[in-house]
N, C-alpha and C positions, 0 to 999 in steps of 0.2 A: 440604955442598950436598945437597938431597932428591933422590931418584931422577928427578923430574921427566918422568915417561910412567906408560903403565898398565902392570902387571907383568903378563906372561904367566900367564895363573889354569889350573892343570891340578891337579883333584884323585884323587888316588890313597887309596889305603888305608893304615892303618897299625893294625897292632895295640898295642891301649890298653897293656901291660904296658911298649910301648918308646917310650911319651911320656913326657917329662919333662918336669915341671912346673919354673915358677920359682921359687926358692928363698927371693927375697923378694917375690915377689905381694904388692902391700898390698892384693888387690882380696878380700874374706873373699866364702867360702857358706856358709851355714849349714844345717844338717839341712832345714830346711823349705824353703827355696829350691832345691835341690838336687833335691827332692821336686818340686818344681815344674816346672824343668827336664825332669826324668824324665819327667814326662806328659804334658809338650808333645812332646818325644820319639816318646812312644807313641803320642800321638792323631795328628800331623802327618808321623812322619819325623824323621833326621838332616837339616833343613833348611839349617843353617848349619854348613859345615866347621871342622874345627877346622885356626886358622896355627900352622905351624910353618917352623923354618928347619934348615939341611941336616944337623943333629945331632940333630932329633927333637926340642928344644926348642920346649916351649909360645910363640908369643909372643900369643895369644887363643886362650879356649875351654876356661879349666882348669873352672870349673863345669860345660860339656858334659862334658870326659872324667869328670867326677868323678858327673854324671849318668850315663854310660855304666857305670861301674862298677857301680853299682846297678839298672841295668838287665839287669846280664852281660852286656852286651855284648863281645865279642873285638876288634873293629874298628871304625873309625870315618873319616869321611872328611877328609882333611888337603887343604889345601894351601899347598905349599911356597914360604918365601917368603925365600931363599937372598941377597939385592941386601942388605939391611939390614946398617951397619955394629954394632957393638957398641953404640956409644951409642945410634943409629937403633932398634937393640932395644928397649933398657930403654925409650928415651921412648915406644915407643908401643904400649910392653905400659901404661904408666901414658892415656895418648891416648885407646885404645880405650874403657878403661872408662871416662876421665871425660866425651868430648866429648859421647855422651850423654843424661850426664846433665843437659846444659846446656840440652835440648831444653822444651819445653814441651806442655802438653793443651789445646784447643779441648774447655771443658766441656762446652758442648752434643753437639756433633760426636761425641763420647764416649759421651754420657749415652743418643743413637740408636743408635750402631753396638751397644754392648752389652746393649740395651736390644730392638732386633734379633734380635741370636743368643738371646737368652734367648726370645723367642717363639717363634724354631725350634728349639727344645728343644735347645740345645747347651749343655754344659755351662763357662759364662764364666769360672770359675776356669781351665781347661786357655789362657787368658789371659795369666795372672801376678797379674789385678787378685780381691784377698782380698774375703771376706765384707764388711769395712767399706768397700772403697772404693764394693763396689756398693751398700751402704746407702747412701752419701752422696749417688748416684746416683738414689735412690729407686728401685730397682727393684725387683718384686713377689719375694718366695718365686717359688723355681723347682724341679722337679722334675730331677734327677741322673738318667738315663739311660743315664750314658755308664759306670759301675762304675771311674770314673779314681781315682788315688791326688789326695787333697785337698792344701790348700799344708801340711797338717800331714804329710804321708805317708802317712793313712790311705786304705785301699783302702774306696770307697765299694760300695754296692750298687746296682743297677741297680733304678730307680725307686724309689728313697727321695730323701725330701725334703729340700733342699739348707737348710741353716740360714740365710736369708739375710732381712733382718731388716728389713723399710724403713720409716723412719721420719723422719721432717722433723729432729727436733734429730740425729739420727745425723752429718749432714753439717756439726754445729757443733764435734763434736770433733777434738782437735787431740792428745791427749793418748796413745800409741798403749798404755804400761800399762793405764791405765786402760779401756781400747775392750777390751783383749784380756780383762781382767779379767770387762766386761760382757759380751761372747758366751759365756765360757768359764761364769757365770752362764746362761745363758739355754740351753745347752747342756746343764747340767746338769738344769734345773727341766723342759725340754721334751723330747720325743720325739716326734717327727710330730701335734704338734697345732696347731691353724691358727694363722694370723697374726694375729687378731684377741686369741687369750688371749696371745700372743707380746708386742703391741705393750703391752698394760694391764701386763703384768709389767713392761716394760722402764719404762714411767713409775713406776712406783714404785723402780726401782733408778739412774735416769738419776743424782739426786742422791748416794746415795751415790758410783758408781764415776765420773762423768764430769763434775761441779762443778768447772770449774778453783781454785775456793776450796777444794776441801775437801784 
């Protein structure tokens, strides 16, 4: 039977070294996610606690500790969530992550709020949403201000130009090698030159890296 009420929320501190993660997370992060994490972290705050229950087990939030670690972080904020039986555990260490994902985008709704920040000079990756999503968005080249670490982990510099690419068939790709293939192209050929020699290069390479034929 679910606990059925709201559970008393008090959060405390706990140091990172004496959380314990679950053993079998099927939930992965990977280096650049993690990286991601980390700079929402930095720019925002520990906004979301990490749950646990009265052993120090993780049951949400192993990406935030695991962002904390690369932050050095010492501490981080918990809270305790001690009612959960065993099996109550496992399902909603699996719960958290998937419900979600179940959620849906209001493209439009989207395409203004981040479309928004980018004209107040914020920098929309410290988001979660990468260089392609906001091509698909169409939205301009934007100038990085903020010197955040990118979704790659790289520490950017304060007023260099953000690689972000906008272009109409951007938003026809589906294919995410191939997309990564073409920035990592466009990366290399460019360095702070405008978006107009960005956009002619990228028509010439669209066919090779992002033709679902080829």
């Amino acid at each position: 039977m679910g606990y059925g009420g709201v559970a008393k929320i008090k959060v405390t501190k706990k140091r990172v070294e004496d959380l314990i993660p679950y053993a079998r997370n099927a939930r992965t992060h990977n280096d650049a996610q993690i990286a991601q994490i980390a700079a929402s972290i930095r720019e925002f705050g520990f906004m979301n606690p990490v749950l646990i229950d009265g052993q120090n087990n993780i049951i949400a939030g192993h990406g935030r500790v695991l962002a904390a670690r690369k932050l050095g972080l010492e501490e981080v904020p918990c809270v305790l969530h001690d009612h959960l039986t065993e099996t109550q555990r496992k399902a909603y260490i699996l719960a958290d992550n998937r419900l979600s994902l179940n959620a849906g985008w209001d493209d439009e709704v989207l395409r203004i709020e981040l479309q928004e920040l980018g004209d107040m000079g914020f920098d929309v990756e410290l988001t979660g949403f990468t260089e392609m999503d906001l091509s698909s968005c169409d939205l301009p080249p934007m100038v990085d201000n903020s010197g955040n670490d990118d979704d790659r982990g790289n520490r950017t510099e304060p007023g260099k130009r953000a690689m972000v690419v906008s272009i109409g068939t951007m938003s026809t790709l589906f294919d995410y090698e191939k997309t990564a293939s073409l920035c990592n192209a466009i990366r290399e050929k460019f360095s702070g030159e405008d978006s107009t020699a960005i956009l002619l290069f990228c028509e010439d390479l669209y066919a090779k890296y992002c033709d679902p034929s080829a």
